[in-house]
Structure formats: structure tokens, C-alpha cells
Jmol script that loads the backbone (N, CA, C; Angstrom):
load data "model"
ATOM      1  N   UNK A   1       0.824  -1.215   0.000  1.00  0.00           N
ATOM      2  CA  UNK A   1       0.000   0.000   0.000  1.00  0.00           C
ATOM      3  C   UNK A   1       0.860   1.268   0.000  1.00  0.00           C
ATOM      4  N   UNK A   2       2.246   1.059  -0.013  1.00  0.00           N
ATOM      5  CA  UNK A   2       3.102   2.278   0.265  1.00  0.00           C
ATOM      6  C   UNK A   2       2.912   3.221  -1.161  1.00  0.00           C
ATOM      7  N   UNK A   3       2.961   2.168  -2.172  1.00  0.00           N
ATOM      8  CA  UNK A   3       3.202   2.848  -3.608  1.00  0.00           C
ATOM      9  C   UNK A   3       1.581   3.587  -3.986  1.00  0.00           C
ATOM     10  N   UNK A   4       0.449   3.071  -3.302  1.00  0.00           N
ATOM     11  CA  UNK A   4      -0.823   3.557  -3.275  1.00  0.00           C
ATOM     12  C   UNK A   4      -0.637   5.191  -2.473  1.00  0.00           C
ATOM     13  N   UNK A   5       0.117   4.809  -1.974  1.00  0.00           N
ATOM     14  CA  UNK A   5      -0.432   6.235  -0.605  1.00  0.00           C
ATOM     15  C   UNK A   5       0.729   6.981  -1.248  1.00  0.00           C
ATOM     16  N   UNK A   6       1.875   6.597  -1.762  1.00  0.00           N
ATOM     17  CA  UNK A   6       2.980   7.803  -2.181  1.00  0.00           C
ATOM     18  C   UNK A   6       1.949   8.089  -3.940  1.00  0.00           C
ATOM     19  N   UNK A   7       1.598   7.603  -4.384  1.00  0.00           N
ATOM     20  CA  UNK A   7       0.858   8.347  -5.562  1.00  0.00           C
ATOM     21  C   UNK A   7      -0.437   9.004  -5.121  1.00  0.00           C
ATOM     22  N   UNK A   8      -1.022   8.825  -4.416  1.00  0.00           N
ATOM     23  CA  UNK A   8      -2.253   9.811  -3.747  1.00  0.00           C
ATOM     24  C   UNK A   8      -1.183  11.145  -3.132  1.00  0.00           C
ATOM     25  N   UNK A   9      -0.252  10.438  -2.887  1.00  0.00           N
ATOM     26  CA  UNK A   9       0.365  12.318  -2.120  1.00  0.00           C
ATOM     27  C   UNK A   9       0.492  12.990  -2.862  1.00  0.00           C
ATOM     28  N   UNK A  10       1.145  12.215  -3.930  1.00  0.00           N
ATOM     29  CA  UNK A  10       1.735  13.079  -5.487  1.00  0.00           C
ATOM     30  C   UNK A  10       0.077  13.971  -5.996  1.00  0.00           C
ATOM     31  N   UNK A  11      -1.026  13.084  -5.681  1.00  0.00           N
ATOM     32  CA  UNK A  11      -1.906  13.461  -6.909  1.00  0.00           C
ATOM     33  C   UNK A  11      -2.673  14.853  -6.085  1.00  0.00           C
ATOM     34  N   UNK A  12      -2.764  14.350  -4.507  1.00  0.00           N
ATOM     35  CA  UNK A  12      -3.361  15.237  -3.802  1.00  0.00           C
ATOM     36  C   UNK A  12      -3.695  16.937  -4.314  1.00  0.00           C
ATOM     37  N   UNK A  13      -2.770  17.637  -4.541  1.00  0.00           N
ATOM     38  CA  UNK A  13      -2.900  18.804  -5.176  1.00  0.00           C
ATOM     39  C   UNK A  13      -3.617  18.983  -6.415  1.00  0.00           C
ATOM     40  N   UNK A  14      -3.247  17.647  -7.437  1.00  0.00           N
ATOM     41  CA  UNK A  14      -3.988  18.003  -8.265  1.00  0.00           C
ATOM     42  C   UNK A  14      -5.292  17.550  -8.195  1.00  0.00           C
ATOM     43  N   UNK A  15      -5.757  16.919  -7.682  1.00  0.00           N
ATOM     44  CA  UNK A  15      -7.008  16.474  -7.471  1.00  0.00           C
ATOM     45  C   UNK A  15      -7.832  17.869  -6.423  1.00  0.00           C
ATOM     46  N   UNK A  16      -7.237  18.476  -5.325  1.00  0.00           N
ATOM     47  CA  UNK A  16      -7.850  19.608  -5.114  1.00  0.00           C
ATOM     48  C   UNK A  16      -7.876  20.444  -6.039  1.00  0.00           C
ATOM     49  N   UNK A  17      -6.730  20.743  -6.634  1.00  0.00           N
ATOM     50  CA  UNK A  17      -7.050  21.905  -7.668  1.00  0.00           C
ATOM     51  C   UNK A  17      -8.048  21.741  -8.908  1.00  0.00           C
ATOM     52  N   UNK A  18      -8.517  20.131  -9.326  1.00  0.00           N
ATOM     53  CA  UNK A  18      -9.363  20.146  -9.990  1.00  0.00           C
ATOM     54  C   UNK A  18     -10.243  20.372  -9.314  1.00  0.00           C
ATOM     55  N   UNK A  19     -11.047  19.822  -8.053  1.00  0.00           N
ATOM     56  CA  UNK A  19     -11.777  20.278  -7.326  1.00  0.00           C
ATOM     57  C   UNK A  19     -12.277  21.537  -7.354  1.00  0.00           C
ATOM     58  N   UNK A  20     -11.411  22.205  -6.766  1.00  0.00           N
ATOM     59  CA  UNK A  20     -11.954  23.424  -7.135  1.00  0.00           C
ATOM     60  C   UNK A  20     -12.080  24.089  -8.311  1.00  0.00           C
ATOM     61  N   UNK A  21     -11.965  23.805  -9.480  1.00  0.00           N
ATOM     62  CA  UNK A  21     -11.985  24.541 -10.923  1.00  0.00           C
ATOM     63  C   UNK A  21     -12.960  23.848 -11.362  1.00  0.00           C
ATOM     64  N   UNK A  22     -13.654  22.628 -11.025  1.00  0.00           N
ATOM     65  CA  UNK A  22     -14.785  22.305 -11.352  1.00  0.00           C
ATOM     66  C   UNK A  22     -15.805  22.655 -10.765  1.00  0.00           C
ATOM     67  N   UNK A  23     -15.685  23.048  -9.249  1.00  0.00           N
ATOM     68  CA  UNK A  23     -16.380  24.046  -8.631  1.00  0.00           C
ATOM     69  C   UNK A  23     -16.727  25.707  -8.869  1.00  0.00           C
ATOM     70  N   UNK A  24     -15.717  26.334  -9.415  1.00  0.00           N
ATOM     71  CA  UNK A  24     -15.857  27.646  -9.723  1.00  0.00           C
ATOM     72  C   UNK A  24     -16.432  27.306 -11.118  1.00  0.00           C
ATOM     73  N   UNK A  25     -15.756  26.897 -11.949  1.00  0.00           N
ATOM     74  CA  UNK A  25     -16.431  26.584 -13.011  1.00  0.00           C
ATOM     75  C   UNK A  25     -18.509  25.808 -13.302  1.00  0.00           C
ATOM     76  N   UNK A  26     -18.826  25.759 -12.766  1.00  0.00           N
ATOM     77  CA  UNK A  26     -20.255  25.616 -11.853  1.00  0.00           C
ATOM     78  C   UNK A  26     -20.951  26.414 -11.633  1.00  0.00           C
ATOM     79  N   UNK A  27     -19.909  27.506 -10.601  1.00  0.00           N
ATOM     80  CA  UNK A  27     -20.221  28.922 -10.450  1.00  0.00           C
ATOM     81  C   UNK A  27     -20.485  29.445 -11.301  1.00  0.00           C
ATOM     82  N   UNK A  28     -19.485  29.664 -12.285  1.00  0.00           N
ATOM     83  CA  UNK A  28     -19.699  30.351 -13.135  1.00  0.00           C
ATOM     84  C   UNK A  28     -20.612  30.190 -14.127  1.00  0.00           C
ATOM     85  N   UNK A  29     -20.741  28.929 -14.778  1.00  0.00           N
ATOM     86  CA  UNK A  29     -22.086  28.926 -15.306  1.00  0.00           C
ATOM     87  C   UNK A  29     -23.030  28.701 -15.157  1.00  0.00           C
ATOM     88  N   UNK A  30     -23.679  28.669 -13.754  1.00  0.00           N
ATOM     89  CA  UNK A  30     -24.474  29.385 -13.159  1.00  0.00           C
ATOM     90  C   UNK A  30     -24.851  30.464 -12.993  1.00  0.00           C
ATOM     91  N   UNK A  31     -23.909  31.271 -12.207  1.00  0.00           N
ATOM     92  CA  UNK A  31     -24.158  32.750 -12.969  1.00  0.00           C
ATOM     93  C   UNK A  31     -24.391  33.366 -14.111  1.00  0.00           C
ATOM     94  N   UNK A  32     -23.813  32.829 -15.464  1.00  0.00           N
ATOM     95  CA  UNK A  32     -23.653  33.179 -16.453  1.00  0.00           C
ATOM     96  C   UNK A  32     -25.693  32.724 -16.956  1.00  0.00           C
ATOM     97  N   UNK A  33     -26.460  31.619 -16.387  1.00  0.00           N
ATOM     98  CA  UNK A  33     -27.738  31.030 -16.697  1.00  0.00           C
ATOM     99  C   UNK A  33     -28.216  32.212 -16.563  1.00  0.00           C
ATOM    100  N   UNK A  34     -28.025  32.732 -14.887  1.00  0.00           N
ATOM    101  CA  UNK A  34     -28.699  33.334 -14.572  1.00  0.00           C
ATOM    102  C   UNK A  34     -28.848  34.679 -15.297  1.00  0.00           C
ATOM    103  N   UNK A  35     -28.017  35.039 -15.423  1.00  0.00           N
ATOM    104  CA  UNK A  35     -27.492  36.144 -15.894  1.00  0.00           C
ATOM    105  C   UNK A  35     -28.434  36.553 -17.308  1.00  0.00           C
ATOM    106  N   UNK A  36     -27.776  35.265 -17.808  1.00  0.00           N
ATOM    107  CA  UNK A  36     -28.861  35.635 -19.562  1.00  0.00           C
ATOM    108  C   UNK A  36     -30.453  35.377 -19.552  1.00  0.00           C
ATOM    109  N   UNK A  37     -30.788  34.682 -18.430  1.00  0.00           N
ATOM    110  CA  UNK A  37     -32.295  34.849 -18.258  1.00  0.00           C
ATOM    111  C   UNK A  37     -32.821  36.274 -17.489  1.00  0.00           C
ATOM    112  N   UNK A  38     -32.056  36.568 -16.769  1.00  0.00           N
ATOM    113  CA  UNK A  38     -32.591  38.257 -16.159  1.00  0.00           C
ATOM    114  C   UNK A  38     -32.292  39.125 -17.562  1.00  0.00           C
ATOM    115  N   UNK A  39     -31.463  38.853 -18.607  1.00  0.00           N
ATOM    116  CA  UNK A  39     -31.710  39.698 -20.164  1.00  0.00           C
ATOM    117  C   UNK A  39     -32.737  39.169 -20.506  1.00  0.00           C
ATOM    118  N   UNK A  40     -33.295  37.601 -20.468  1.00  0.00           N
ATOM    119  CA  UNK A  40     -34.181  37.668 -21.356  1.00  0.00           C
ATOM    120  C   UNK A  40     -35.149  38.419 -21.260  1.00  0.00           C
ATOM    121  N   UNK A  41     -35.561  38.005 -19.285  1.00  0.00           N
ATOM    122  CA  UNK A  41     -37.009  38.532 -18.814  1.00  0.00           C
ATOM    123  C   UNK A  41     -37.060  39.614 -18.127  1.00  0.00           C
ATOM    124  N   UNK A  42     -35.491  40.758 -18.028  1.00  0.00           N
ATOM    125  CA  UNK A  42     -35.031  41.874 -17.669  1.00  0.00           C
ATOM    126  C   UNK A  42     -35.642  42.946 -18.064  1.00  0.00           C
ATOM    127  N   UNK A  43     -35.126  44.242 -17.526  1.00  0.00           N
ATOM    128  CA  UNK A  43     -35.761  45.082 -18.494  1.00  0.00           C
ATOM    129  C   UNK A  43     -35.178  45.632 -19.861  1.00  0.00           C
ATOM    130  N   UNK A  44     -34.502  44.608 -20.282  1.00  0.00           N
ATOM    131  CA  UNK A  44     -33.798  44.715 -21.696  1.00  0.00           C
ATOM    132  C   UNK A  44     -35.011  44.177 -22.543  1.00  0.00           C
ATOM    133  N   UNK A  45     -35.469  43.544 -21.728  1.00  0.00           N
ATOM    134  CA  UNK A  45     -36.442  42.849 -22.765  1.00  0.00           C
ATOM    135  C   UNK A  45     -37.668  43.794 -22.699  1.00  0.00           C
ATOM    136  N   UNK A  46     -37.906  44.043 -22.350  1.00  0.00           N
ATOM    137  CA  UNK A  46     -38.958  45.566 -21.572  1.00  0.00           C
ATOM    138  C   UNK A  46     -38.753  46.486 -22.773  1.00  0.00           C
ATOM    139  N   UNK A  47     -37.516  46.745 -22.625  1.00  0.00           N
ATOM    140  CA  UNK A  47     -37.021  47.791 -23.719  1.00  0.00           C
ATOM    141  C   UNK A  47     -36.869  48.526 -25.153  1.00  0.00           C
ATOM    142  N   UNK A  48     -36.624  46.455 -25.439  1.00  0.00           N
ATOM    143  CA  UNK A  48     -36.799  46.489 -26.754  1.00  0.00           C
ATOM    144  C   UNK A  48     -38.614  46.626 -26.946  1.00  0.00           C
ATOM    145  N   UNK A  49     -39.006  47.264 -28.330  1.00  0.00           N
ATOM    146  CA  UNK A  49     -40.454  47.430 -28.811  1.00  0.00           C
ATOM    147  C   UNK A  49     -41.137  46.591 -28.818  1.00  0.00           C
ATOM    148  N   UNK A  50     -42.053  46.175 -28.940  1.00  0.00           N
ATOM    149  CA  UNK A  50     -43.169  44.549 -29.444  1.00  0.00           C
ATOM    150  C   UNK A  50     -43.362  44.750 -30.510  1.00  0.00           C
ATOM    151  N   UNK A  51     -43.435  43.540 -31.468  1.00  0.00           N
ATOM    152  CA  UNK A  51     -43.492  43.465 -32.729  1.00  0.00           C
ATOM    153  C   UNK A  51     -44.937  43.741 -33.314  1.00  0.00           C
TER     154      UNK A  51
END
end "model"
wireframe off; spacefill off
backbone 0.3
color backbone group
């Protein structure tokens, strides 16, 4: 199990750092959903004329 636990040490970092970039990345397009649905049903959409 030594060669198990010395490659988990090695990977440790990268496995947090994916962690978290798959996490912000989440964030972010989440926000980004949100974001383009408050344009759709915003008052951008208000703004523009009715056809």
C-alpha cells in the first residue's frame, strides 16, 4: 500500500485543484444562466419594442 499512498500524495494537489476549478467553473455557469435569463425577462427585454 506504500506505492498507493505515495501516488495519492503526489496526486493530492492536483485532485484539489481540480476540485476546485470544477467548482468555480459551476459557479460560473451558473451565474452566467442566470445572468442571460434576467436579459431575457429583464428590463432589456422591456425595452426592446413589441413586434
Amino acid at each position: 500500500m506504500d506505492f498507493l499512498d505515495s501516488e495519492l500524495c503526489q496526486m493530492g494537489p492536483y485532485l484539489s485543484f481540480l476540485g476546485w476549478f470544477l467548482h468555480e467553473f459551476m459557479a460560473a455557469l451558473l451565474q452566467l444562466a442566470a445572468w442571460r435569463q434576467l436579459q431575457l425577462s429583464g428590463p432589456a427585454a422591456q425595452l426592446s419594442p413589441p413586434c
